[in-house]
N, C-alpha and C positions, 0 to 999 in steps of 0.2 A: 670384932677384929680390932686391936690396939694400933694407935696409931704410930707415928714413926717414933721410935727409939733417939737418945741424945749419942747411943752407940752405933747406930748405923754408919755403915762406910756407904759413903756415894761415887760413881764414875765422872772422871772429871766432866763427861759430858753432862749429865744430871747436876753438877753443879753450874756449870758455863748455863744450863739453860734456866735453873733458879736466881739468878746471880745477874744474867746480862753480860756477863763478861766473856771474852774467846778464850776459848783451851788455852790458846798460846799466851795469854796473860796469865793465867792460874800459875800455867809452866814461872815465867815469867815471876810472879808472886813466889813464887818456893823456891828460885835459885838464889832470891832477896833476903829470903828466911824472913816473910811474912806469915806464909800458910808452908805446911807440912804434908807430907803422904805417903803411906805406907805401900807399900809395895804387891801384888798377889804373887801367885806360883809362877803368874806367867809372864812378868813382872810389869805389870797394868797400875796404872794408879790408883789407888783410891782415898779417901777423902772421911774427914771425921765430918759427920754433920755443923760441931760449932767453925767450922770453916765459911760456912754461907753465914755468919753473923761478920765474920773476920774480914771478908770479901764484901759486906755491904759497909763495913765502917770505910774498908780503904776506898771506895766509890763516894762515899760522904766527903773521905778527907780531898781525894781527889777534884773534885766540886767547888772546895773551899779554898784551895789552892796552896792544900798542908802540901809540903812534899812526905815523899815513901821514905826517905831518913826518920822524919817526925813520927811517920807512922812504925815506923820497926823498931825507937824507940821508945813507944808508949805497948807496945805489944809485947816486949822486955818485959816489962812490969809484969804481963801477968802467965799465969802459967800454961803451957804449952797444950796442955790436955784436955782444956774443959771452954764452953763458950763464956765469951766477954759477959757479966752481969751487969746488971742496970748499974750497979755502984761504980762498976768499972769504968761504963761510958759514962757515966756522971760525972766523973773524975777527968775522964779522958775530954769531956767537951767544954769542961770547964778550964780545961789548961788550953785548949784551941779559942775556947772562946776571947780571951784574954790576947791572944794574940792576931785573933781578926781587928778586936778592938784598935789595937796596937798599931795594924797597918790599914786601916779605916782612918785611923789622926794622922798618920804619915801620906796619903794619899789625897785627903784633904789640902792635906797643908801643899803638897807639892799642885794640886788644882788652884791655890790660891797662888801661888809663887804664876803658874802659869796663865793665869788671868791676868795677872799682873804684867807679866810679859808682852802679853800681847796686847794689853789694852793700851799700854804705852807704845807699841810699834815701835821699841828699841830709837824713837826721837832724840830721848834725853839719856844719851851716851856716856856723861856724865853721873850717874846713879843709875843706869843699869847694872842689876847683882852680877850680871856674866859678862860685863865690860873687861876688856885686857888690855888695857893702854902699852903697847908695843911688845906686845905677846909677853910679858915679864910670867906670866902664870906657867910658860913653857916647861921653867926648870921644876916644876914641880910633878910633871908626869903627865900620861897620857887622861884626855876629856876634860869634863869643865870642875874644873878647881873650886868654885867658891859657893856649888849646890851642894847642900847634902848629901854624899853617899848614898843611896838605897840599901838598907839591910836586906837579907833574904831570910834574919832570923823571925 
């Protein structure tokens, strides 16, 4: 007997329970235009098989703390019909990886800014970085003016 087809359609349950994930995120993933599904007569969902490759990458990104913008799109890129190839996700982990990198230095440096902080007990008010000598930082706008912004890119 052959074993499963790259054409099989799956029920979203059979994917929920390959997958780990709840129906209602599947749902959820295809109103995102992550994952796609076709329809039957009786208008049931069903599901291409490279959907459970689609649905373990967004569980990865998920993990890594990509958002589902980044994920939808890097899933642009490829085409709608066929599962992600290794070249694909080589591709695809190599432009995440770059940006773990990215906020690994940024999160560093903000752990050093906060050692810092605190190892000084804000004593020396005079070169503390988040000092406001009579709130002049005000006109500037809401939070603290003289940290870094945090990207979310």
């Amino acid at each position: 007997m052959p074993g499963p087809a790259p054409t099989d359609l799956l029920t979203a349950g059979e994917v929920a329970r390959r997958t780990g994930v709840a129906i209602s995120a599947l749902h959820f993933y295809e109103r995102e235009g992550l994952i796609s599904a076709s329809r039957t007569a009786g208008n049931q969902r069903r599901y291409a098989r490279h959907v459970l490759r689609r649905v373990s990458i967004i569980q990865v990104a998920k993990r890594m703390g990509i958002p589902l913008t980044e994920v939808a799109d890097e899933f642009a890129r490829l085409p709608a019909d066929r599962m992600p190839s290794t070249r694909d996700w080589e591709r695809i982990s190599r432009h995440w990886r770059g940006r773990l990198e990215a906020r690994r230095r940024e999160l560093e440096r903000m752990e050093r800014e906060l050692t810092g902080c605190i190892g000084c007990g804000c004593l020396s008010l005079s070169t503390c970085r988040v000092f406001n000598p009579g709130d002049a930082l005000a006109a500037d706008g809401p939070g603290p003016r003289r940290l870094p912004e945090i990207s979310a890119d």
